[in-house]
C-alpha positions in Angstrom: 225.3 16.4 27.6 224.2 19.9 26.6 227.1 20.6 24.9 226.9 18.0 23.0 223.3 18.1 21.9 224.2 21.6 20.8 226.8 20.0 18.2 224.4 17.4 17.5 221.6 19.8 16.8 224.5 22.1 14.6 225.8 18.7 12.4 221.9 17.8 11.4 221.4 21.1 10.3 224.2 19.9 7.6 223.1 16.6 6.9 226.0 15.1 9.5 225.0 11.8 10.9 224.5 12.7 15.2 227.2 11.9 16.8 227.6 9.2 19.0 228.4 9.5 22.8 231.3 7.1 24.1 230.8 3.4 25.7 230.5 4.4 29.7 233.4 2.6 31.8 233.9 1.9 35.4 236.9 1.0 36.7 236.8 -2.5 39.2 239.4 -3.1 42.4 238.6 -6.1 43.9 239.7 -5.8 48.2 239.5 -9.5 49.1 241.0 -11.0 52.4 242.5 -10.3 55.7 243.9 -6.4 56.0 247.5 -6.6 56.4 249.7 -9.4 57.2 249.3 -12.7 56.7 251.4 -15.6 56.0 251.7 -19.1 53.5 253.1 -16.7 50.5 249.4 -15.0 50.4 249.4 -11.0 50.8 247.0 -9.4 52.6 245.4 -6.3 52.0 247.9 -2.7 52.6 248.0 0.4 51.3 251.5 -0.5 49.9 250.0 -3.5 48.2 247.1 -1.4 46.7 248.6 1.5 45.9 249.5 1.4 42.4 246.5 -0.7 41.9 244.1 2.3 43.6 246.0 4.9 41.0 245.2 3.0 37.6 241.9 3.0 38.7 241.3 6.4 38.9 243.2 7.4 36.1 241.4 5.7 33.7 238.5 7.6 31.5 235.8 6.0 33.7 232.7 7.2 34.9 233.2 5.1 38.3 235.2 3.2 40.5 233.6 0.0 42.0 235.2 -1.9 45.2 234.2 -5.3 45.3 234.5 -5.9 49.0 235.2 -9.3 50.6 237.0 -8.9 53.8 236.3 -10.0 57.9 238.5 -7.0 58.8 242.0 -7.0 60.2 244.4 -4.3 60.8 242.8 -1.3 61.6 245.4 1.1 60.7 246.0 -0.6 56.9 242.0 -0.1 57.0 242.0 3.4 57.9 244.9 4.4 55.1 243.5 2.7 52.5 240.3 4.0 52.5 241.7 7.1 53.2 243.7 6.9 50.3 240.8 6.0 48.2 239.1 9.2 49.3 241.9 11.4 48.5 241.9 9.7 44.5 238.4 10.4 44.1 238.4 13.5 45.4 241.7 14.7 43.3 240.0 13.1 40.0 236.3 13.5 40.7 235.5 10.4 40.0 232.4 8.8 42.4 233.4 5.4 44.0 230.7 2.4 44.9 231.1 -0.2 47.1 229.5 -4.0 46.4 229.4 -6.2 49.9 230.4 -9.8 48.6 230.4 -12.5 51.3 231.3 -9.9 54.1 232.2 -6.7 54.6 232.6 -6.6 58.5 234.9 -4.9 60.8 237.9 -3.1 58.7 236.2 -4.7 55.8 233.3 -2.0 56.4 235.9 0.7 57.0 237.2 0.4 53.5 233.6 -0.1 52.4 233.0 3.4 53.6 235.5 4.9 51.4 232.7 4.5 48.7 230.3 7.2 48.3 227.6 4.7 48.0 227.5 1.2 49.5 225.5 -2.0 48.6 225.5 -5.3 49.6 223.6 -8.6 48.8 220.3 -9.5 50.7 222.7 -12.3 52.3 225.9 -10.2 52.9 226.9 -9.9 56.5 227.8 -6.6 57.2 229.0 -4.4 60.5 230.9 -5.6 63.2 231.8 -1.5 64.2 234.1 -2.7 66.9 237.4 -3.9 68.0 238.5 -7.6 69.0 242.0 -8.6 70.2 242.5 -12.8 70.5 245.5 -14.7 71.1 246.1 -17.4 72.8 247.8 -18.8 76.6 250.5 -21.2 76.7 251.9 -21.2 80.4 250.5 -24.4 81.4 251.3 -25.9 78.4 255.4 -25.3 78.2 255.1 -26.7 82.0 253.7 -29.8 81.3 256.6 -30.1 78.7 259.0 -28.7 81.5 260.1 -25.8 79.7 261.3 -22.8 81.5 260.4 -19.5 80.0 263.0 -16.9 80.6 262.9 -13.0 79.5 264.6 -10.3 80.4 263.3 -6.9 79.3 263.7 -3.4 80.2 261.3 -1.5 80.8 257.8 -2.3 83.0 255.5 -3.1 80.4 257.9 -4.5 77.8 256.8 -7.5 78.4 252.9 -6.7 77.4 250.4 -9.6 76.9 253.1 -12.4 76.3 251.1 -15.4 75.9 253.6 -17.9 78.1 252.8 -15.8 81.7 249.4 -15.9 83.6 247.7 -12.8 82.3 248.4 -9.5 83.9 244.8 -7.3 84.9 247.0 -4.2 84.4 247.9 -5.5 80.6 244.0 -6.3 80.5 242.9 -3.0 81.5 245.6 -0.9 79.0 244.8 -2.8 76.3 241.0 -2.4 77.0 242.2 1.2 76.8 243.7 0.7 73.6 240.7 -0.5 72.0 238.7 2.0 73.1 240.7 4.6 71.5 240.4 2.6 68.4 236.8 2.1 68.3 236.3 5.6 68.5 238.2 6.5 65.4 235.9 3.8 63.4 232.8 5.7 65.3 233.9 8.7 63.9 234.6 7.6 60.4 231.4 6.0 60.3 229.5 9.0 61.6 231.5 10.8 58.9 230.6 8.6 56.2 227.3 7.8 56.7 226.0 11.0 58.5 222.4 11.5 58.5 221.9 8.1 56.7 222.5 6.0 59.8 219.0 5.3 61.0 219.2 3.6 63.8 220.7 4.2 67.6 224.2 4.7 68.4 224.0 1.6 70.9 222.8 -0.5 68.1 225.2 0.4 65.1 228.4 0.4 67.5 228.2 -2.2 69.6 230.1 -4.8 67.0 227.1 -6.3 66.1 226.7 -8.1 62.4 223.7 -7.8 60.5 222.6 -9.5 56.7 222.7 -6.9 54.4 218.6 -6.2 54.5 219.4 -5.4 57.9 221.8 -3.2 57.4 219.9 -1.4 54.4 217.1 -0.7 57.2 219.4 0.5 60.3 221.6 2.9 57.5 225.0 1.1 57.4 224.5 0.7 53.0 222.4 2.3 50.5 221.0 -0.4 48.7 220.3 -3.9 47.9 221.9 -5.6 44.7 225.1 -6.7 42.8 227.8 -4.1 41.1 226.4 -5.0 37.1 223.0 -4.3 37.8 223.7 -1.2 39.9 226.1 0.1 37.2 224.0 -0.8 34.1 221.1 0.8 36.1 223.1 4.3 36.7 225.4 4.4 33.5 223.2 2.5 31.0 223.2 -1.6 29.8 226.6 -0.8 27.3 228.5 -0.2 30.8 232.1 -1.7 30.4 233.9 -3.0 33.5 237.6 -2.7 33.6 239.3 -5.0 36.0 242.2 -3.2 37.8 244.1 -6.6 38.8 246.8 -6.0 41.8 250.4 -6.7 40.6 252.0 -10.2 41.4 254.9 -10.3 43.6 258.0 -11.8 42.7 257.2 -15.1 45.2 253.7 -15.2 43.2 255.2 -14.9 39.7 257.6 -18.1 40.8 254.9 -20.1 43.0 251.5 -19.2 41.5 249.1 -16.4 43.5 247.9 -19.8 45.8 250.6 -22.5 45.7 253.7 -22.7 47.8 256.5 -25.1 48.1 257.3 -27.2 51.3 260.4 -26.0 52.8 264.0 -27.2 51.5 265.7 -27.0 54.8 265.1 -27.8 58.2 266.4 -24.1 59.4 262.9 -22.9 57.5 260.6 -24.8 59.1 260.2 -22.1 62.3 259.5 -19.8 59.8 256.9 -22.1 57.6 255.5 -22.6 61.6 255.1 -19.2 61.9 253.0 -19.3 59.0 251.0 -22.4 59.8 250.0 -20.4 62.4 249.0 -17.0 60.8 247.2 -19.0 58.4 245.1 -20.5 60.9 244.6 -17.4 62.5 243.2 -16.3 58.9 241.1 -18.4 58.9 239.8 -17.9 62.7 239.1 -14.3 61.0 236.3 -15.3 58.5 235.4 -17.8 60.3 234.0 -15.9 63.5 231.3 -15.0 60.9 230.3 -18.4 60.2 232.4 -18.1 56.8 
């Protein structure tokens, strides 16, 4: 700005109308959805998905990059590499990143929230859940009643972890309650990381996978303010603020089915695999709506 007063200040001097300083832009990456896998021909949210997406954004001439979060978590370790990635993009450009809570930003939707140098969220925005959660479902009693015999043969003691057609094992219980742990300690720490000194409230309180609105998270430190990404933006880069839109690619399945529609199956050997997917997309759906979503 200096610099350019100077040759402002220089061109009057000749009679040279001031120079005008260039629209601001901030670049926009919508994260919506589970993180990583899900099924019916939708793609959840990876580092490989968002990748390319991530780099256009920052190599724009922008001023910003704005996520527009709406996610109930999901994988942690697609979480942890995307918002790592994010980090490493605006630290190699310099570019300041801001995160906008939609509907929710819980669980790994918060860890790639706190990628973002600043975070906001709506008054109504449920946002938190610092925790891990592991669900799946028991079928033993059910494949008896249909007098189905289960047989597996493995090597190795715990190959056959957590399968959902034997009584539950108290020693699968108590590794995977190890395994969570472990987890939840590398969100703590990123969180810690992230929000540092802003974090206002006690450790029991933010990290016991509790959910809060987004006034209650402005007031226990988990964002830094209240409102949506146009009024935020307008308010730090000026009202002429342009948003650019940084769409994710289509895949070759959505350029032939649409981004939402499928097709029924042709072929009686597909429909394990369209099963398969009934059931992730129910499980999708369990996802958001554990958060009354």
């Amino acid at each position: 700005m200096e610099i350019l007063d100077r040759i402002n200040d220089f061109l009057a001097d000749h009679g040279v109308v001031r120079a005008k300083l260039p629209t601001p832009s901030v670049a926009v990456v919508r994260l919506q959805g589970i993180i990583g896998a899900v099924g019916m021909g939708r793609r959840g949210l990876s580092l490989n998905g968002l990748d390319q997406t991530l780099k256009k954004a920052f190599t724009k001439h922008v001023r910003a990059v704005c996520l527009q979060v709406n996610s109930p978590g999901g994988s942690p370790v697609q979480s942890a590499q995307i918002a790592a990635r994010i980090r490493q993009l605006s630290k190699d450009n310099k570019i300041p990143v801001f995160a906008f809570a939609e509907d929710i930003a819980a669980s790994g939707g918060y860890w790639l929230a706190l990628a973002a140098d600043e975070i906001y969220a709506d008054a109504m925005s449920v946002v938190g859940s610092i925790g891990v959660i592991s669900a799946s479902f028991g079928f033993q009693d059910l494949i008896a009643k249909m007098g189905v015999e289960r047989r597996v043969h493995a090597q190795g003691e715990h190959k056959s972890f957590l399968d959902p057609f034997k009584p539950e094992n108290p020693e699968d219980i108590a590794r995977l309650d190890t395994i969570q742990k472990d987890i939840h300690k590398q969100f703590i720490a990123f969180v810690r990381q992230r929000r540092g000194d802003r974090l206002t409230a006690s450790d029991d309180t933010v990290f016991n996978g509790d959910i809060w609105t987004g006034e209650r998270a402005l007031e226990v430190g988990l964002v830094d303010g209240l409102g949506d990404m146009r009024t935020i933006m307008r308010r730090k880069y000026g009202p002429d603020v342009r948003f650019l839109t940084i769409e994710r690619p289509m895949s070759w399945i959505e350029r032939r089915l649409g981004r939402i529609g499928f097709q029924a199956p042709a072929a009686a050997d597909e429909r394990m695999g369209w099963a398969s997917d009934l059931i992730a997309a129910v499980e999708e759906r369990a996802h958001w709506a554990r958060f009354g979503l």
